[in-house]
N, C-alpha and C positions, 0 to 999 in steps of 0.2 A: 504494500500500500504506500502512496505518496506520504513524504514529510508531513509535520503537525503544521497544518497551513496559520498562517499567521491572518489576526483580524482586519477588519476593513468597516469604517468608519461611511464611506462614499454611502450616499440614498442611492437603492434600486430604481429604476423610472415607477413614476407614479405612486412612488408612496405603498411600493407592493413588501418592502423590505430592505435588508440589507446584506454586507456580505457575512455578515455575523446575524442574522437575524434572532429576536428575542425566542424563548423559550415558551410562550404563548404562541406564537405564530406558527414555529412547527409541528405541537402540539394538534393545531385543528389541522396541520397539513400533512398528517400522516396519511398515509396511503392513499394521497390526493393524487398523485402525479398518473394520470392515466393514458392510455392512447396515444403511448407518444414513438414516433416515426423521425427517422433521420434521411434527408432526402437529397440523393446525389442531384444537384439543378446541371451541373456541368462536369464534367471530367478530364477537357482537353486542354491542350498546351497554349500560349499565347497567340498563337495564330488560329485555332478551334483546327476542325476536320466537317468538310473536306476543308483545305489551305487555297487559298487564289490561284487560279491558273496552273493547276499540280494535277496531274493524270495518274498517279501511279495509285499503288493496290486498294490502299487504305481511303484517298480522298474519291474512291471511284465504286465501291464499294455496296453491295442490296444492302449490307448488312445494317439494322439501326444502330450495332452497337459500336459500330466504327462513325457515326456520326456525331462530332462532338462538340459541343459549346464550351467554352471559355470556364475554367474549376470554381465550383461555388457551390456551398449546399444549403440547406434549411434545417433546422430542428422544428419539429411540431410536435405539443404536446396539447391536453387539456388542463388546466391549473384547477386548484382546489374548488374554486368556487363555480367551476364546469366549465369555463371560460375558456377557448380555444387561444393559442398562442401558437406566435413564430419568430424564432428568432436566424438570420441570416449570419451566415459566416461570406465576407468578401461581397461585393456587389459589381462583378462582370460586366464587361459592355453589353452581354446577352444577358439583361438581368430583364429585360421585357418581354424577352424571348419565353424566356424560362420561368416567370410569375405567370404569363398567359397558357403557357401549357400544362400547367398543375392547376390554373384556378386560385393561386395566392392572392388575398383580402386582406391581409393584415402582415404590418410588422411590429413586433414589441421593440426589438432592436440590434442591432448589429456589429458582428464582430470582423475585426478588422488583423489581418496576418503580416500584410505588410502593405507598401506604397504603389508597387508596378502599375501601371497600367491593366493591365487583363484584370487585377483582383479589386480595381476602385473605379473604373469609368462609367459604371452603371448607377453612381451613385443618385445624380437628377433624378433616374427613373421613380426615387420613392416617393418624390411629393405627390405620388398618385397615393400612396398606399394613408400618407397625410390627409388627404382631403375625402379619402373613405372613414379613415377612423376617427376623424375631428381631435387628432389631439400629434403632440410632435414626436421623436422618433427618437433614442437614445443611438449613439454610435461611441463604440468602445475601440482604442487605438493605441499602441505606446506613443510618446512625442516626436520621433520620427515621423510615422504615419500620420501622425496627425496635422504637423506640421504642413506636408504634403498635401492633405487633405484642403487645408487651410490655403492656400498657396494656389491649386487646382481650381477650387469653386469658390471663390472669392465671389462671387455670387450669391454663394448661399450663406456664407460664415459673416459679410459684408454686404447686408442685400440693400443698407441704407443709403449705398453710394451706385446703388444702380441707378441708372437712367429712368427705367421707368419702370412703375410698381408691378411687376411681374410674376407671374406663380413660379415660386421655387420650392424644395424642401425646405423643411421647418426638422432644424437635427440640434439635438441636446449634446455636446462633447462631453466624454466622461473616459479622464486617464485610464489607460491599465499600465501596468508593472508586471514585468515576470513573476509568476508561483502566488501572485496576491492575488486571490479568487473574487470571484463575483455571483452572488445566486441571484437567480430571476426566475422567480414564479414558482419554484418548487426542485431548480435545478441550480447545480453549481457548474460555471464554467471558470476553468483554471487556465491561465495563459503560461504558456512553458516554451523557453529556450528553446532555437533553432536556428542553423545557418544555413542561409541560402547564396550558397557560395559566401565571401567575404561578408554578407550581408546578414546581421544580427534580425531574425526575422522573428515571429510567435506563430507555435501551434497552441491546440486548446483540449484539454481532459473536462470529460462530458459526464456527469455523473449524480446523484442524486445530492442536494443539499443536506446536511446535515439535519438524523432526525427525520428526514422524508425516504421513506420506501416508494420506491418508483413501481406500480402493478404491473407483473411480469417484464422482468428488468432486461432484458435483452434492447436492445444492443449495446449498453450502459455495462460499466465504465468504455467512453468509448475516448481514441485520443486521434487528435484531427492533425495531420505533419504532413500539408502540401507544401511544395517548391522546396524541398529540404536535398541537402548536400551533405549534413554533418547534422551527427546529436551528441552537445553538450553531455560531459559527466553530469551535470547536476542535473539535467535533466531523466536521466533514466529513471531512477525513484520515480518517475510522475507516468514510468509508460508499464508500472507493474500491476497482476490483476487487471489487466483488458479485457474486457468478452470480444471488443473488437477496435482494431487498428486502421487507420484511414492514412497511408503512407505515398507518397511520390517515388514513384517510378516511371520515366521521362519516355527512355528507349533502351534500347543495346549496347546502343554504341557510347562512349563517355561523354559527359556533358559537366564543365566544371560548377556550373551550380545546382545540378538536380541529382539525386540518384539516381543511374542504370537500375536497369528491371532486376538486375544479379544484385548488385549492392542493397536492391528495396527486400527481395527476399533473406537474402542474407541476414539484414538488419530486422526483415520479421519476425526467422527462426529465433533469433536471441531474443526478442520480447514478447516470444510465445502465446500472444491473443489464439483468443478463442477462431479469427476468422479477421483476414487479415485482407482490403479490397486496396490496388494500387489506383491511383489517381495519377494526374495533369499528364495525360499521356499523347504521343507525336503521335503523327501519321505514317512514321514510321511502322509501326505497331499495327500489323491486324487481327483485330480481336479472337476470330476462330484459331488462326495458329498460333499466336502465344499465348493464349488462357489455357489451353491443353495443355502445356510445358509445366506450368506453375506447379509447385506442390501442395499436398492436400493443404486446404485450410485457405491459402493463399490465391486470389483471382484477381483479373481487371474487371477492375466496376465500368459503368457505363452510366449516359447521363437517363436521368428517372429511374434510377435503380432506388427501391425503395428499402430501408429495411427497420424493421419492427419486432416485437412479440412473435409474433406468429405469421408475417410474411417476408419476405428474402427473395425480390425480384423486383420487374417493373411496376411504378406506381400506377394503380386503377385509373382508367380515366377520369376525371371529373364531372360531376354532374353539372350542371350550370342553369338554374332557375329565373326566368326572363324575368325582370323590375317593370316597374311598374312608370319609372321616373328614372334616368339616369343622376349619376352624383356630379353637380356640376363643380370646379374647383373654383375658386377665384381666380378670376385675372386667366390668360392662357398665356 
């Protein structure tokens, strides 16, 4: 099990908690944590699959699971009070792509791994999810990332020096720090040490908050380590007890800031999860012949691959119930 995590003082969005939440609060939140789904939205490398003007196996391909958007996923749970919740890791340029194809209504708020491009340019797209929930959107980032953030949408962080009063996101900044957790809603997410190439980056261990038993706890303790090249000593305590591992594995061939598909396996044997899916994958890669290569336990995920309790595949379709009245935003 991870080190004795140290307290956090920071408010949860909305006044739902903290990262130390009281001894009342877990109380009524025991075995609230229900129906909860971790949901690959993207799996592909920065260029997605198929890649511009590329012919070859993978960008050409029947198969859906060589078709790939940009690495990002969703946590979905329902919270104590039956309240359905989502919280985003990364927001892709395909982040509209990938909220329209599942049906995404909501975000409680978002976790951020590092600055790239591929893992932040989707960020605009949430003031839709704004103007459906009427209320603003917490984004979790170390100072780097955030920095960037800052820097990028100067629009949204500065929107009093825009031209003209326009719809933007409406996003709450809220530091993280390595190994200094954050629970929301009935979960803890823990940011832990990772290098992506030279580049000090965060993955995140997914797990129940303390006090809260998550019903039928699969796929929990789960640890999220896209674009990684290197895992930190101090970081291994934090990848022990996994039911399952979410690990970058690039291609074949070396890549000085990702792990090869060898190096991701290699690195999954030693942290022995229960069930281990390789993510931000090239077009190198076509999915039929190296998923068969992998060993037990060890596969490539694919995007809408869903997994839960009790299912371990693509996510169902959505249903989608016609309104009555669209939501209109302010301002376009």
């Amino acid at each position: 099990m991870p080190p004795a995590q140290r307290s956090c003082s920071m408010p949860c969005p909305h006044g739902t908690g903290t990262a130390r939440a009281g001894p009342q609060r877990h109380a009524a939140m025991l075995d609230a944590v229900k129906d909860l789904r971790f949901l690959f939205l993207g799996t592909g490398t920065s260029g997605g699959i198929p890649v511009i003007a590329c012919d070859c196996a993978a960008c050409t391909s029947d198969d859906p699971r060589d078709r790939r958007t940009r690495q990002g996923a969703a946590v979905l749970w329902t919270d104590a009070d039956g309240h359905e919740r989502c919280v985003l890791i990364d927001t892709t340029p395909d982040l509209r792509e990938q909220a329209l194809r599942h049906d995404l209504r909501r975000c409680d708020a978002i976790l951020f791994t590092h600055s790239h491009v591929d893992h932040v340019f989707g960020l605009d797209e949430v003031r839709r999810f704004n103007a459906v929930m009427k209320a603003p959107i917490d984004i979790y980032a170390d100072e780097h990332t955030m920095q960037a953030l800052r820097r990028v949408y100067r629009h949204i962080f500065d929107k009093n020096s825009n031209i003209n009063d326009s719809f933007v996101a409406t996003l709450i900044p809220r530091p993280l720090e390595p190994e200094l957790p954050i629970d929301l809603h009935g979960l803890r997410f823990t940011p832990i040490r990772l290098l992506h190439g030279k580049m000090p980056i965060l993955g995140f261990r997914i797990e129940a908050a303390p006090d809260v038993r998550v019903a039928h706890a699969p796929p929990l303790p789960l640890a999220y380590c896209t674009d990684t090249s290197g895992i930190p000593t101090e970081t291994w305590a934090y990848l022990e007890g996994l039911d399952t591992l979410v690990l970058d594995g690039l291609r074949q061939r070396h890549h000085p800031t990702h792990f090869t598909i060898d190096r991701a396996v290699d690195h999954a044997l030693q942290i022995g999860a229960r069930r281990t899916w390789l993510v931000h994958i090239a077009h190198e890669v076509l999915h039929s012949e190296v998923d068969q290569t992998l060993p037990e336990g060890i596969a490539l995920a694919y995007d809408a691959l869903m997994l839960s309790a009790d299912h371990e595949g693509p996510a169902p379709e959505p249903v989608r119930q016609t309104k009555s009245a669209p939501i209109e935003p302010p301002g376009h």
